[in-house]
N, C-alpha and C positions, 0 to 999 in steps of 0.2 A: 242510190243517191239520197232519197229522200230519206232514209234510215239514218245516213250519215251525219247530216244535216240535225236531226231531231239528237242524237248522240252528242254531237258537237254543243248546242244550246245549253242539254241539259248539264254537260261539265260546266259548261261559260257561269249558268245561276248558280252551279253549287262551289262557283270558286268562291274564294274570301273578298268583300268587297273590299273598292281601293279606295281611302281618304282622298290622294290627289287625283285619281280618277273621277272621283266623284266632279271635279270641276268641270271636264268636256264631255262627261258621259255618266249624269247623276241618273237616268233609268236602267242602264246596268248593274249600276252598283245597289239600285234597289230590289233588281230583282235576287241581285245574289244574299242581299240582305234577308231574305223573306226564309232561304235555310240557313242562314251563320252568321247573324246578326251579332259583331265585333264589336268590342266597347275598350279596351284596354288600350291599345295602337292611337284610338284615334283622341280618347281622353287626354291621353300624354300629352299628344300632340298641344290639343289645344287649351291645356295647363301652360304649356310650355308658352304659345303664343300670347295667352292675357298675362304669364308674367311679365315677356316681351315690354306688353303693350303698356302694362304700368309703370313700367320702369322711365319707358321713352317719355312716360305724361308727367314724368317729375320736369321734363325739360322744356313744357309749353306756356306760352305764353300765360295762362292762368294763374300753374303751377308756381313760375314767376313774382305774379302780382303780387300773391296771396302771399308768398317769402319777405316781399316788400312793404307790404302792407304791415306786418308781425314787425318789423324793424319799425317803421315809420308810428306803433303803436307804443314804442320804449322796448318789446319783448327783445329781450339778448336770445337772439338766434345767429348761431356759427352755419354758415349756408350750408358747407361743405359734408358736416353729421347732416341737418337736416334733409338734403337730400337722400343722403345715403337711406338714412333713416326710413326716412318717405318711400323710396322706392321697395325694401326691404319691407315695410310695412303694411304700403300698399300691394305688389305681388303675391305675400302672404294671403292678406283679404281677398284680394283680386282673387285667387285659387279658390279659396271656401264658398266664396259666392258663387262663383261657378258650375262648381257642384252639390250647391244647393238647389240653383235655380234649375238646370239639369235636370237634378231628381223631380222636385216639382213639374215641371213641364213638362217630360214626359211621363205622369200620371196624368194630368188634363190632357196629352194627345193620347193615354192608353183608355181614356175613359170616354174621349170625344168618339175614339174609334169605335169601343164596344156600343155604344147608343145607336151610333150612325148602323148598326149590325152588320159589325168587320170584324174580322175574324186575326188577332193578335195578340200578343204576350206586350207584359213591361218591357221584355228584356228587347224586343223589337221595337219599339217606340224610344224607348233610350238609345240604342243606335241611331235610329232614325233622328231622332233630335241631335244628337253628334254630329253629324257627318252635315247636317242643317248647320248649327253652331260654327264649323267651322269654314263656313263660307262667312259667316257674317264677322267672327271673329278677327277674320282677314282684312274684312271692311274697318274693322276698329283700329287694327296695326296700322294699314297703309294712312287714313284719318289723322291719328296719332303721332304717326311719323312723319308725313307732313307739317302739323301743326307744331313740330319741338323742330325740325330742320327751315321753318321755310317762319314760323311766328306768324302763325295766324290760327283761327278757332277751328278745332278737331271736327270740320263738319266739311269739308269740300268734297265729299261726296252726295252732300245734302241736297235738297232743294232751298236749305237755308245755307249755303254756301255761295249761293250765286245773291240771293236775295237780302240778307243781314239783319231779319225780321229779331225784334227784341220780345219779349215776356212771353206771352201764351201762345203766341203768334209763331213766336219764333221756333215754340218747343213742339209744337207742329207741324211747322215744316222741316225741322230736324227726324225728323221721323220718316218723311216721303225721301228716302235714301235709296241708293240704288243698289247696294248689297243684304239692308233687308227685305226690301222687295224681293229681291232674289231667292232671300231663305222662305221668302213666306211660299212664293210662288214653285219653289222645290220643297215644301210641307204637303200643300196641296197633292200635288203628285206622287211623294212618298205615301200620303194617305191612301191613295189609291191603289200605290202598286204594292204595298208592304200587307197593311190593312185589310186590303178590298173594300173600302168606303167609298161611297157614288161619288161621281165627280161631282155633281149638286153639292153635296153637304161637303165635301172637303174645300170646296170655293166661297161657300155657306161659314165655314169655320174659320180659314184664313181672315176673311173679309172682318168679321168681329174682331179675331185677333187685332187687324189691325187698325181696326177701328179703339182698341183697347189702348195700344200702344200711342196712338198719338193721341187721348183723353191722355193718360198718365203722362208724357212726354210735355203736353200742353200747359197739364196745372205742375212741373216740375218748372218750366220756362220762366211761371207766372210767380211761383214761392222763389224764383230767386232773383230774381226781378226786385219783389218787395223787400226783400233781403239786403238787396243793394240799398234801394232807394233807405233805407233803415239804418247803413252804414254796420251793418253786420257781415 
């Protein structure tokens, strides 16, 4: 029995991890990740979604203003290109940034790892940051899709959703979200189980992260803020 058991496990780790598994069973899918760390499947994937998600933010209330705003300034803008355009333009970007930031970010978690003395590849840290992405990426669509269906700011799943906090304030509490939370708190854990990083220093690591994120989120709040007040 016990034979079987231990047989069974080790097919279970050396299957292919699952993208949508990852959402009701993300240490599964880490452990399978640690032999056959997948990038291709689940990249697509969430190309596919922040094109999604750009396309829908041509339709929000911001999106909007800022069309209005361009008429209301003399510019001859045909809404109809403009959109088109926009979404076309930004999906494009939207994609490159992507996997920009991607590449990026998984060398500070493949280098957070090798310090912490865990034992990892790029190419497992780039999954790992994947299959992270695509929970939060999730969190961007549903966001987005609200705010171009329902006209209000891409943030109700924020803590600035319920609250309405303006400039620096607000770009902070944009940040206490509950699907990055999510991703940070399934970082920690993938550092653990992918890596082998203590759980000290991967809770040690999130926590700056996201302390990083909402400085950066903060003084983004606060430049556009003065932006506005500038009439820019």
């Amino acid at each position: 029995m016990s034979t079987e058991v231990n047989v069974s496990s080790e097919v279970q780790e050396k299957g292919k991890p699952s993208i949508f598994g990852f959402i009701t069973s993300p240490v599964v899918q880490f452990e399978k990740m640690k032999s056959n760390p997948v990038i291709w499947g689940p990249l697509l994937l969430i190309l596919i979604l922040t094109a999604a998600t750009t396309i829908l933010a041509v339709y929000t209330p911001q999106a909007q203003e800022a069309l209005q705003q361009q008429k209301e300034a003399g510019i001859e803008v045909n809404s109809t290109f403009s959109m088109i355009g926009g979404a076309i333009g930004g999906a494009i970007g939207g994609v490159i940034a992507v996997v920009a930031t991607l590449a990026f970010t998984s060398l500070i978690l493949f280098l957070i790892a090798k310090l912490g003395t865990g034992k990892t590849t790029y190419r497992q840290m780039f999954s790992l940051n994947l299959f992270v992405t695509f929970i939060t990426t999730i969190g961007q669509l549903i966001n987005t899709g609200v705010a171009a269906l329902a006209h209000t700011s891409a943030n109700v799943t924020s803590l600035n959703g319920m609250v309405g906090a303006k400039g620096a304030m607000g770009g902070v509490f944009n940040s206490i979200e509950i699907f990055s939370i999510w991703g940070l708190i399934l970082t920690a854990v993938g550092l653990q189980k992918v890596a082998n990083v203590s759980k000290a220093a991967s809770i040690i690591t999130v926590i700056i992260l996201f302390i990083l994120g909402a400085a950066i989120s903060g003084v983004g709040g606060a430049a556009s803020e003065a932006l506005k007040g500038a009439g820019l």
